[in-house]
C-alpha positions as a printed NumPy array, in Angstrom:
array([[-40.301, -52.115,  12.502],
       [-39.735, -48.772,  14.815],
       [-36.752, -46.843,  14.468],
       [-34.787, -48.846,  16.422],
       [-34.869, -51.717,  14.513],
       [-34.484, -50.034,  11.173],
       [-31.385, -48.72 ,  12.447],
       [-30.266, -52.374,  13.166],
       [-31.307, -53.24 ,   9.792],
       [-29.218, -50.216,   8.149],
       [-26.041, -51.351,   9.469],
       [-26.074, -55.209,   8.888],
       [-27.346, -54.936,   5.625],
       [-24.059, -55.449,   3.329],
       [-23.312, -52.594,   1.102],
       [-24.114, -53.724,  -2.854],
       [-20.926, -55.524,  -4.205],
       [-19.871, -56.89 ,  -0.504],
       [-20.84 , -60.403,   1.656],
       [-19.778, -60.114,   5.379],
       [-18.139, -63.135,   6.478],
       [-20.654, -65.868,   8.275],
       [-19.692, -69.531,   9.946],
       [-20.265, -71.968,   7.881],
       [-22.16 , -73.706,  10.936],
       [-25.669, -72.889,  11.69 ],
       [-26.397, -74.877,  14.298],
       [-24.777, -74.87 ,  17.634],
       [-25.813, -78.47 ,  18.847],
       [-27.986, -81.286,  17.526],
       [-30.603, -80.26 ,  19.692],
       [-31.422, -77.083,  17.715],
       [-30.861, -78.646,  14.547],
       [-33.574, -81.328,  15.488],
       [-35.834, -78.183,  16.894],
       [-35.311, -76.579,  13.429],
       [-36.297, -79.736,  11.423],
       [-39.347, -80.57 ,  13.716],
       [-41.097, -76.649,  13.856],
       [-39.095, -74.594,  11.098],
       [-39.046, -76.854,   8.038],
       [-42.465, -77.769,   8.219],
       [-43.675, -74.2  ,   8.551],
       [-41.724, -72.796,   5.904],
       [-38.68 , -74.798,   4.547],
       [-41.186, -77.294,   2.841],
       [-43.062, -74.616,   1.06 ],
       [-40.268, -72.844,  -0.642],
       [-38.877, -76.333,  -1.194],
       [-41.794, -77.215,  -2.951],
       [-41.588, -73.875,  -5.436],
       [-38.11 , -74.377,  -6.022],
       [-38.505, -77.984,  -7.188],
       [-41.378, -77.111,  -9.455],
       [-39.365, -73.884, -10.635],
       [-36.194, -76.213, -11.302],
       [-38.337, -78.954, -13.021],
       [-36.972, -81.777, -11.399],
       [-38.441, -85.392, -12.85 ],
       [-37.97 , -88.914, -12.129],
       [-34.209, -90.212, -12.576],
       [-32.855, -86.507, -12.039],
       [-29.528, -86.573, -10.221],
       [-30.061, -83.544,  -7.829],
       [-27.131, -81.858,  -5.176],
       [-28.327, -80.073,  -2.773],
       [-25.504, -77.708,  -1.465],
       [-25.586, -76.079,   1.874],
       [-28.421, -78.499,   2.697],
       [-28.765, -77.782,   6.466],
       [-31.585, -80.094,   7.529],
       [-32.2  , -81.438,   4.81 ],
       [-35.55 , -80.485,   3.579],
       [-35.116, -79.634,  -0.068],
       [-32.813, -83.184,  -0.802],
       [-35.7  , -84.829,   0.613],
       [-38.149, -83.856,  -1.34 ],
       [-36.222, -83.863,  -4.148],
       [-35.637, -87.49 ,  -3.658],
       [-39.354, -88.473,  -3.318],
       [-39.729, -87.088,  -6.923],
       [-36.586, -88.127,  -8.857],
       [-37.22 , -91.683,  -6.96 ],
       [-35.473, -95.117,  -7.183],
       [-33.869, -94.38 , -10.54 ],
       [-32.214, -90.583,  -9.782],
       [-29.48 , -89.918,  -6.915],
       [-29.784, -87.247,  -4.49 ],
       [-26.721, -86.019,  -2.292],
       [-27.14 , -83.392,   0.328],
       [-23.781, -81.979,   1.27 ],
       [-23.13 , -79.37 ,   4.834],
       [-20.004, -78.337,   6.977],
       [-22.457, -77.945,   9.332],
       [-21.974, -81.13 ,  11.471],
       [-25.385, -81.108,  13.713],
       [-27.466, -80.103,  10.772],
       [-25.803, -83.428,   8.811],
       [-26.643, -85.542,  11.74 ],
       [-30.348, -84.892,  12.175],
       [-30.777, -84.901,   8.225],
       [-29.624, -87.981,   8.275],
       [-32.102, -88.834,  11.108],
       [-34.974, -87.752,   9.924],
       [-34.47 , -88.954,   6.197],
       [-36.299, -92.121,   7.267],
       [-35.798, -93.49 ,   3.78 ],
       [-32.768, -93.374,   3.433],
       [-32.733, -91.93 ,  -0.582],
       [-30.199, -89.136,   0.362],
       [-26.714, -89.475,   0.209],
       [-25.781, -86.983,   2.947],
       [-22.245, -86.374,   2.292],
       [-19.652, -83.668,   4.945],
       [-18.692, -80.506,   3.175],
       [-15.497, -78.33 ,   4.365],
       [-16.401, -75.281,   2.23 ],
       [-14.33 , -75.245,  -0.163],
       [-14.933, -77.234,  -3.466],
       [-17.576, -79.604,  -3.933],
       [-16.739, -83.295,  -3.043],
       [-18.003, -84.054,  -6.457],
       [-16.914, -84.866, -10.049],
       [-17.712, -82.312, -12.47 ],
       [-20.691, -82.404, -14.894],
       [-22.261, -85.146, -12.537],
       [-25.584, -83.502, -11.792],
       [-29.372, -82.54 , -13.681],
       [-30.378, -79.978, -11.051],
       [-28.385, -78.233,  -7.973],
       [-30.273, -75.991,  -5.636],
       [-29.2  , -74.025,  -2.429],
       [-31.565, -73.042,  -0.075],
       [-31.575, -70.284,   2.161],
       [-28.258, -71.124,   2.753],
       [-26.429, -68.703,   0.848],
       [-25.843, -65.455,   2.81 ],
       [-23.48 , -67.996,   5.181],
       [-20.722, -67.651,   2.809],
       [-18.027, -64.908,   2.988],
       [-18.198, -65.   ,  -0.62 ],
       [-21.44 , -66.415,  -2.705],
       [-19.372, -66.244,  -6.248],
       [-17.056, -69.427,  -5.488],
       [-20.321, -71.253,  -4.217],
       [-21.945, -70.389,  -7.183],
       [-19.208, -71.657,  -9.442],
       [-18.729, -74.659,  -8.241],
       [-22.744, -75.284,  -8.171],
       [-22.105, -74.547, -12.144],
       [-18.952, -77.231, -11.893],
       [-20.596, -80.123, -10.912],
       [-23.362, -79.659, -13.503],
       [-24.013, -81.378, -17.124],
       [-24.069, -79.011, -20.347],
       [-27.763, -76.883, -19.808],
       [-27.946, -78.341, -16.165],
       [-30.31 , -76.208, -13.867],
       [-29.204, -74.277, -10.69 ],
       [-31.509, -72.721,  -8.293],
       [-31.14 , -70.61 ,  -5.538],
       [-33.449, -69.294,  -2.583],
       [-32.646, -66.675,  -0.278],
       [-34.802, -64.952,   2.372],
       [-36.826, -61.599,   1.265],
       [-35.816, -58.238,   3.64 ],
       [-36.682, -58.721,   7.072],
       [-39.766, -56.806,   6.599],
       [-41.357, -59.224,   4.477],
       [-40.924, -61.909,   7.107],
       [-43.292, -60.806,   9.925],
       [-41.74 , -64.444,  11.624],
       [-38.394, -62.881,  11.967],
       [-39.091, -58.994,  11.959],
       [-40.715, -59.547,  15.663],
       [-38.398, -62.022,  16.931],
       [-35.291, -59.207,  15.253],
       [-37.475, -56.742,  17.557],
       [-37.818, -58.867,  20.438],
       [-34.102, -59.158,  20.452],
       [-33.445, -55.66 ,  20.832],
       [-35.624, -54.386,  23.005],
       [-35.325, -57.474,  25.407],
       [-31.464, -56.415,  25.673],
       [-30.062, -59.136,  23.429],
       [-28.727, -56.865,  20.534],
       [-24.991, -57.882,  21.891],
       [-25.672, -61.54 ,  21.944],
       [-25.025, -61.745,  17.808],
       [-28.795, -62.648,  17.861],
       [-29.219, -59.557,  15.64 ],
       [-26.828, -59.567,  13.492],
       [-27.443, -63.357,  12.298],
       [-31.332, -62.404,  11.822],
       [-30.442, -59.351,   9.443],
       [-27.492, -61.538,   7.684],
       [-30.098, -64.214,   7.326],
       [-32.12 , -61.795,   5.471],
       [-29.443, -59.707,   3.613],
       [-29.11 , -61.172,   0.034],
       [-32.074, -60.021,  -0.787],
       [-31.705, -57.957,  -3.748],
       [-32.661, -58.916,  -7.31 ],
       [-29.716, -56.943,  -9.099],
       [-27.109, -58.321,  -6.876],
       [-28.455, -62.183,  -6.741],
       [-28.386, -61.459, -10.843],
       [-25.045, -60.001, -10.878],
       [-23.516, -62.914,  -8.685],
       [-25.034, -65.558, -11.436],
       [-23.641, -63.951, -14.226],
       [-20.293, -63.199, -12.327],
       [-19.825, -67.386, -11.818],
       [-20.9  , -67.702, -15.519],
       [-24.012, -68.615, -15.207],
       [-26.721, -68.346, -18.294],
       [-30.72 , -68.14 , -19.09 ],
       [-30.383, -66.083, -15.333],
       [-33.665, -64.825, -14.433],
       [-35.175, -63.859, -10.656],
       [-38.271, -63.786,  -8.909],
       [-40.263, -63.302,  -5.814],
       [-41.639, -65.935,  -3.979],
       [-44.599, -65.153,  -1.173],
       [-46.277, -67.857,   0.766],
       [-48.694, -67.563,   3.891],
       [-46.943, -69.695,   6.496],
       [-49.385, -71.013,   9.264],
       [-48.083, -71.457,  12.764],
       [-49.505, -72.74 ,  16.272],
       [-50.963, -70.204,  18.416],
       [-48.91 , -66.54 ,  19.404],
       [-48.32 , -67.852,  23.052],
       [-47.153, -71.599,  21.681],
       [-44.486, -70.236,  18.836],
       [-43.039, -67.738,  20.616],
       [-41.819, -70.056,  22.882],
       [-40.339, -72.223,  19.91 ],
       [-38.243, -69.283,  19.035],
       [-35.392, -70.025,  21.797],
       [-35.251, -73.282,  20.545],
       [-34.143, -72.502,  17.204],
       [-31.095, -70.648,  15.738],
       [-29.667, -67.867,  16.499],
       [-31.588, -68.07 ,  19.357],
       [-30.805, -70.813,  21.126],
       [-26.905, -70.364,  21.552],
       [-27.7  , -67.202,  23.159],
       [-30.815, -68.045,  25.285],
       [-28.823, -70.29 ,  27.934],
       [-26.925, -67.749,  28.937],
       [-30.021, -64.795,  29.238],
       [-31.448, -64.069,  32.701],
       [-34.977, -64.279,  33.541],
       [-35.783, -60.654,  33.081],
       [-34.33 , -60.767,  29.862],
       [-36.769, -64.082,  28.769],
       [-39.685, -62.702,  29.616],
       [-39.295, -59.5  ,  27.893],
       [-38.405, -61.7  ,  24.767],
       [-41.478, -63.794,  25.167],
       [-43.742, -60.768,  25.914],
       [-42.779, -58.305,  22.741],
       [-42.668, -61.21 ,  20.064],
       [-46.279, -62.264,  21.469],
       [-47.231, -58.403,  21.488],
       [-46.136, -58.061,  17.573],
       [-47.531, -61.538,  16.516],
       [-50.73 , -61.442,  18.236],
       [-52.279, -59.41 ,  15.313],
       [-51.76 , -62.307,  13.144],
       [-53.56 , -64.56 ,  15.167],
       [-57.211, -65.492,  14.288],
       [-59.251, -67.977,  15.943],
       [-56.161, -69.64 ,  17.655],
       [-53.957, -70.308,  14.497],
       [-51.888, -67.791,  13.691],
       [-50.801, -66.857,   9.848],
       [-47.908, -64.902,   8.46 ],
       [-46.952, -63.888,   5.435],
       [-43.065, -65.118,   4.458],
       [-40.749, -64.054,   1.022],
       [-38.074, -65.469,  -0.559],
       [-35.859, -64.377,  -3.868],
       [-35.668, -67.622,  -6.262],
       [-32.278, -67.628,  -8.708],
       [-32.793, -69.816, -11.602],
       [-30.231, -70.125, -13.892],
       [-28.339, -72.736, -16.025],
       [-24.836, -73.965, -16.499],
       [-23.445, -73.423, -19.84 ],
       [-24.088, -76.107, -22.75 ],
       [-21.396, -77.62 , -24.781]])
């Protein structure tokens, strides 16, 4: 990233000890939900979901919550290994992101249950495994999240959380983050939402919020997988499809979309080779457990 977008990055990057306040909502229609589960989890929601459920060691008959689920990716794969005998639940205040879970869960093994944000809809101790993922940095606060993850788990349960790397370790979002700004969209909340997305990043923090909701055995780790994408001139015209994109993209003029298109094809096109391109993406994994009797 330039200058310019390193500035960006210095001032919505929260200060150690404080969350700024996002929606709970993600998604600003069904429509980019459905755009997110057909291009985005595929790309790179499946392969962190994937680490996280080996991480997590989830089995057959495990009774797994999925909190914050979004689309839905991590429940459903969670639900194709715990199988007939375990009981999956994905809960979201997000009300799109429910709807096309629910849609594309085409067998049906996830309970997808609506979330307000506060506590859990769930009994306590009534869960093997609960996982979050990359859904964290949309809380004002991540400690309450985290304790009520801990509530609803047995004695020695296991709790995992994934959260995106810096911005600089996602090549995916660094160039659409510069695209934004030098396009003219840095006032459209585009920018901000890309740097919160990436902002609880930091190992001694992510540790210090587990131990703060009483969490034990905490331990945290990098997680680096090479995502591979359609061609440069094909994905960055997925981009205003997906969040936070898309809420602002109706509203841009034509100048504006082309300069978009043009600088996040400039950045990517390096990554391209022989009409696929490849990118590198990085994610923090929390494991932890709740405390046994």
């Amino acid at each position: 990233m330039d200058a310019e977008v390193d500035a960006a990055a210095q001032r919505a990057t929260p200060a150690s000890g404080t969350h700024r306040a996002r929606p709970l909502v993600a998604f600003a229609d069904e429509t980019s939900a459905l755009a997110s589960a057909t291009h985005f989890d595929p790309a790179f929601g499946r392969r962190f979901a994937e680490q996280a459920l080996d991480a997590l060691v989830v089995v057959r008959g495990a009774r797994v919550l999925d909190a914050a689920c979004g689309t839905g990716i991590f429940a459903r794969l969670a639900a194709r290994v715990s199988g007939p005998a375990g009981r999956v639940v994905g809960i979201d205040a997000d009300g799109p992101a429910l709807a096309v879970a629910r849609r594309v869960d085409i067998t049906g093994m996830v309970h997808w249950e609506s979330w307000d944000g506060g506590a859990f809809p769930q009994d306590d101790a009534s869960f093997d495994v609960v996982a979050c993922q990359h859904g964290m940095q949309r809380f004002a606060d991540p400690v309450p999240v985290l304790a009520e993850m801990r509530r609803v788990l047995v004695p020695g349960g296991r709790l995992g959380v994934m959260t995106w790397g810096p911005i600089e370790e996602n090549p995916a979002f660094a160039a659409q983050l510069d695209a934004a700004i030098k396009s003219g969209l840095a006032g459209s909340g585009v920018v901000d939402h890309l740097m919160q997305a990436c902002s609880l990043h930091r190992v001694d923090q992510l540790l210090t919020l587990a131990h703060e909701a009483g969490l034990h055995d905490v331990s945290c780790r990098t997680v680096r997988m090479l995502a591979t994408l359609p061609p440069v001139a094909e994905w960055v015209r997925i981009y205003p499809s997906l969040p936070p994109l898309a809420s602002a993209w109706q509203s841009c003029d034509q100048q504006t979309r082309i300069g978009f298109l043009n600088r996040a094809a400039e950045l990517l096109r390096p990554f391209e080779h022989d009409g696929v391109l490849r990118v590198q993406a990085s994610s923090r994994l929390l494991v932890a457990r709740a405390p046994a009797d």
